[in-house]
N, C-alpha and C positions, 0 to 999 in steps of 0.2 A: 618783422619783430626786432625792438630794439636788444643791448645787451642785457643780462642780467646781471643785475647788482647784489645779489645776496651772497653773502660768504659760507656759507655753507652746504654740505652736499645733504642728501637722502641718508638714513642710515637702518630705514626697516622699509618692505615693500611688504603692502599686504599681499595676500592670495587671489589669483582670479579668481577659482570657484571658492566660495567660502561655506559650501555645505556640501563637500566632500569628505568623506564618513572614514575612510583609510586617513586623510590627513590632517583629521580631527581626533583621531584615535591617537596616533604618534604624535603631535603636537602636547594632546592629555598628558602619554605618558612620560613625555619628556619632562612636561611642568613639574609633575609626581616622585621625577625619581632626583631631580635637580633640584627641587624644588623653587623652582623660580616664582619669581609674583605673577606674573600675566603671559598670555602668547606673545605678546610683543617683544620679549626677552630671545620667545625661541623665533622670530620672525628676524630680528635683529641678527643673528647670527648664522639664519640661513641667507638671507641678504650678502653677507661678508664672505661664505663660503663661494656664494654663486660668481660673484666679483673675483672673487681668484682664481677658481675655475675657469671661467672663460679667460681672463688673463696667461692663464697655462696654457689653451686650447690656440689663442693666438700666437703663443713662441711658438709651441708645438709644429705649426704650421710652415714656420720658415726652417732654413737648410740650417742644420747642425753646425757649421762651423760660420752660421752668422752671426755677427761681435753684437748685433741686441742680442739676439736668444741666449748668447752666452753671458751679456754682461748683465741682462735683467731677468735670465733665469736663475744664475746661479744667487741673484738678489733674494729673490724669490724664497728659494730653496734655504737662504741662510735664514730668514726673516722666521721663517715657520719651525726650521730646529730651534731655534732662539727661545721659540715661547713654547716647545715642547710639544705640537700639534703633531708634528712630521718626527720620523724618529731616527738618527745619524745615519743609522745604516743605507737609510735609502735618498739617495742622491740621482734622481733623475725625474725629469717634470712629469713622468707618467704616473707618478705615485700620485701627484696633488690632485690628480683626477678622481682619486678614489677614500678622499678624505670625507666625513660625513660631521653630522651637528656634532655627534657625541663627542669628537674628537676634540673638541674645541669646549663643551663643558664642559671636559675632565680638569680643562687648565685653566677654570675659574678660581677665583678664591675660595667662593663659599664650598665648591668640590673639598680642595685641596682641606683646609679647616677641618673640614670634618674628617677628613681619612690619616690627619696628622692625630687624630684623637683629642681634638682641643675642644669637639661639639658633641654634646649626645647626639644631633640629627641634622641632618642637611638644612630644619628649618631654623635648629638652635645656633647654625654656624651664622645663618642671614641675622638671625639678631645681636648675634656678638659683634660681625662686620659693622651693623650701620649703628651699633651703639658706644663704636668708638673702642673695642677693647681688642681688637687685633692690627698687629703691625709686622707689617714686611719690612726685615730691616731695621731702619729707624724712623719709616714714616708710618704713619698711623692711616691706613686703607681703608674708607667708611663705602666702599663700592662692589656691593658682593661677584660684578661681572667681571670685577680686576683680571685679567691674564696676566700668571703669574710668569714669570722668565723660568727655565732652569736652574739658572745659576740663584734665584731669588729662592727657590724653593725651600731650602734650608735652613730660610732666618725667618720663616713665619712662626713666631709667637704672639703669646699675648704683649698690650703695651706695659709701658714701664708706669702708667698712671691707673690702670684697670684693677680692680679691686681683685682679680685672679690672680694678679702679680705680685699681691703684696700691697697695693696703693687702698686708698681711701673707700670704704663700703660706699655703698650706693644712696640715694636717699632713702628708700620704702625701707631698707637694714636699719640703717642712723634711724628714722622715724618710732619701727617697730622696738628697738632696743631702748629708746626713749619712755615708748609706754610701759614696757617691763620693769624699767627701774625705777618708776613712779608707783607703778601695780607694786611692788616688790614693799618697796619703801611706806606704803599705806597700808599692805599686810602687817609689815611688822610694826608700825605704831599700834594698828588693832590689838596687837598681839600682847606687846608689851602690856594697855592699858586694861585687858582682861584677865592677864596676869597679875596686874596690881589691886585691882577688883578681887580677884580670887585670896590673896592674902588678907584683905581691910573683912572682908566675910569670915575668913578662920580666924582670925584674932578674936572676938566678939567671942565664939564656940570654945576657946580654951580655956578664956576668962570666967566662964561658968562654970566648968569643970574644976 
């Protein structure tokens, strides 16, 4: 086998059985409560859990005061308080063993969106995300799977150009307010000329009188 040339890696693995009925159940209600678009969202993320796992399971294996286990666990260990998956208190590679998906949905955007109260619903936060009107910060995040950091967690609002924020209405707003003001503006010409119709008729009736 020659070498491979492709620059990049794997980053969902399907299922071996794929009509297993428990892992089609909790894959559903994963989708349902995240509302994610497809399994391959929740495939994607148990791929990345599995990969750190065994990654733990291999330091785990060597002696404690081995300078990898110490210098690529405690990597490890900062990487995942960082994005808020692992929680400070727990500072030892046996924890990483017992992390699970949800852990890692909770520190999505589209989560986070909604629980800041910026979305009626997990599925109104995915449409604000990929419609350009929320920012972390000062960048503008169109990726509903974003992991968010800790420290980022407090500057998620809307952006500065999103019509939530005070910027420019949408188009279908501009469009609809368009026809109103025409609508508006065609009632009242009717108005006025039936109003002036209604005087040229009493005039005629007083002069007889």
């Amino acid at each position: 086998m020659g070498k491979s040339l492709r620059n990049w890696s794997k980053t969902v693995k399907t299922p071996r059985r794929p009509f297993e009925k428990e892992r089609l159940d909790h894959e559903l209600r994963l989708c349902g409560e995240y509302g994610l678009r497809c399994k391959r969202e929740v495939w994607r993320v148990h791929y990345a859990l599995t990969k750190i796992r065994g990654a733990a399971r291999e330091l785990l294996k060597l002696d404690e005061i081995d300078p990898k286990r110490i210098f690529e666990g405690n990597a490890m260990l900062r990487r995942l308080h960082r994005i808020g998956v692992l929680d400070e208190s727990k500072n030892k590679l046996d924890h990483v063993l017992s992390l699970k998906e949800q852990d890692f949905m909770e520190r999505r955007l589209q989560t986070l969106v909604l629980k800041q109260g910026l979305a009626k619903s997990v599925h109104h936060a995915r449409v604000l995300i990929r419609q350009r009107h929320i920012r972390v910060g000062k960048q503008i995040v169109t990726s509903p799977s974003f992991m968010v950091r800790v420290s980022s967690q407090g500057h998620i609002d809307f952006s500065l150009t999103s019509a939530y924020a005070g910027g420019r209405i949408g188009r279908v707003k501009r469009k609809r307010a368009k026809i109103a003001k025409e609508l508006a503006a065609v009632l009242a010409e009717t108005g006025e000329a039936a109003e002036a119709e209604g005087e040229a008729t009493a005039e005629p009736a007083s002069e007889d009188l």
